[in-house]
N, C-alpha and C positions, 0 to 999 in steps of 0.2 A: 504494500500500500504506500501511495505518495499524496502528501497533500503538499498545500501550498496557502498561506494567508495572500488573500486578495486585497484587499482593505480593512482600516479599521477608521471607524469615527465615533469617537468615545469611547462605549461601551460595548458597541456594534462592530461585531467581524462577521467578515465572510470568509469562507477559504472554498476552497477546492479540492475535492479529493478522487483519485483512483485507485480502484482495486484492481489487483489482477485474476488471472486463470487460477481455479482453487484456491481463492480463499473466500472465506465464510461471511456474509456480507454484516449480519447482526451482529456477529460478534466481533468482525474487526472494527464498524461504526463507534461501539460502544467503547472500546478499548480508547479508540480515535477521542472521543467526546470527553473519556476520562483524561486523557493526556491533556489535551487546551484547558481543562476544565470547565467547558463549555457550559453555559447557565443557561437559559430555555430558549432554544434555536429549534429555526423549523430546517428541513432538508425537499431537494428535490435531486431524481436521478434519473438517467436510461443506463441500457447497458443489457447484456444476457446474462442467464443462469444455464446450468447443467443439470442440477439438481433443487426442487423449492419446494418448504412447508409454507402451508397456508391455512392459517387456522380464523376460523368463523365462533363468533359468540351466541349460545343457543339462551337466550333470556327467557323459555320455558321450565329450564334445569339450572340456568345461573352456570353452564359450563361451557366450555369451551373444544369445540372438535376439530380435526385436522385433516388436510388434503394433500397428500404426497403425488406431487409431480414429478417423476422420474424421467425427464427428457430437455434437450436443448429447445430453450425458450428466450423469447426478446423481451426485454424487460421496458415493455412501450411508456409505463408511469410509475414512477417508486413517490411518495409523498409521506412524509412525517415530522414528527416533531422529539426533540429530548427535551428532558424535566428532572429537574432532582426526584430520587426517589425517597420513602422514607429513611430507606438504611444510610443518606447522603449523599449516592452515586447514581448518575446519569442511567434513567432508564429512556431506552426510545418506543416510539409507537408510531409503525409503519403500515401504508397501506398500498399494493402493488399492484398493475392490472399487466399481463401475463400474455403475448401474442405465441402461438403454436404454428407448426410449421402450414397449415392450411385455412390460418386466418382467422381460424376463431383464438378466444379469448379464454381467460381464468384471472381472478382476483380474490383479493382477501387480504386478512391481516398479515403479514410476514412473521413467519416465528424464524427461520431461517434459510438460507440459499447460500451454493455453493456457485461463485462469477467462473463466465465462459464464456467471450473472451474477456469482458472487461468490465467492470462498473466507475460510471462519473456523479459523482453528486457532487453539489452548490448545497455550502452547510451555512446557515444566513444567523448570526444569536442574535437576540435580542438584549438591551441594557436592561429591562427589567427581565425577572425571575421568580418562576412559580414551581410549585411541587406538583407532586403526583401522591395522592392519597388515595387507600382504600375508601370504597364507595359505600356503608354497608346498607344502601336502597337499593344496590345496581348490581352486587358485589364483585365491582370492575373498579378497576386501577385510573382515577380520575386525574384529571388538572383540575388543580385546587388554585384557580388565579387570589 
């Protein structure tokens, strides 16, 4: 992975970042996030996967199921944001829409994906910062502005 700081003004950066071939897109972001110490920034990306979980919130059970994509896929919209979490470390909360080799589509939350060839995202923070707290009406992992 390479980033780059694009600007800052104040409070506010942006950077730049690239993944490469096999690596894990969630978990090198968050590692990323931990490092700048990035306070509540939203992110946008393209780029492929090889391999992508995609997990959906079932608000009849309060749980959470998952969709294993086992195949080379274009990564047409990554969209999310990082927030402190309770424990004090950047949680992120991504949401990806998934193009296949005959044009249709898949989305969902991202739990994890493995890049092929490449991932770009524009990591934007903001000077203010919010957390991310248990919800227990939702019981989902909120922005607590």
């Amino acid at each position: 992975m390479r980033h780059r700081l694009l600007t800052t003004s104040g409070a506010r950066r942006i950077f730049a970042v690239t993944l490469e071939a096999g690596e894990e897109a969630v978990a090198r972001l968050t590692a990323l996030a931990a490092e700048l110490r990035l306070g509540t920034s939203q992110f946008t990306g393209i780029g492929g996967f090889q391999r992508v979980s995609l997990g959906y919130f079932d608000p009849g059970t309060s749980t959470f199921g998952r969709n294993e994509i086992d195949e080379q896929v274009e990564l047409l919209s990554l969209v999310g944001n990082v927030a402190e979490g309770e424990d004090g470390k950047p949680k992120l909360h991504a949401h990806v829409v998934l193009g296949r080799f005959d044009a249709t589509t898949r989305g969902g939350h991202l739990v994890e994906a493995v890049v092929r060839p490449t991932l770009e995202v524009i990591i934007e923070e903001t000077p203010a910062h919010v957390q991310r707290k248990h919800d227990a009406k939702t019981g989902l992992i909120l922005l607590k502005p």
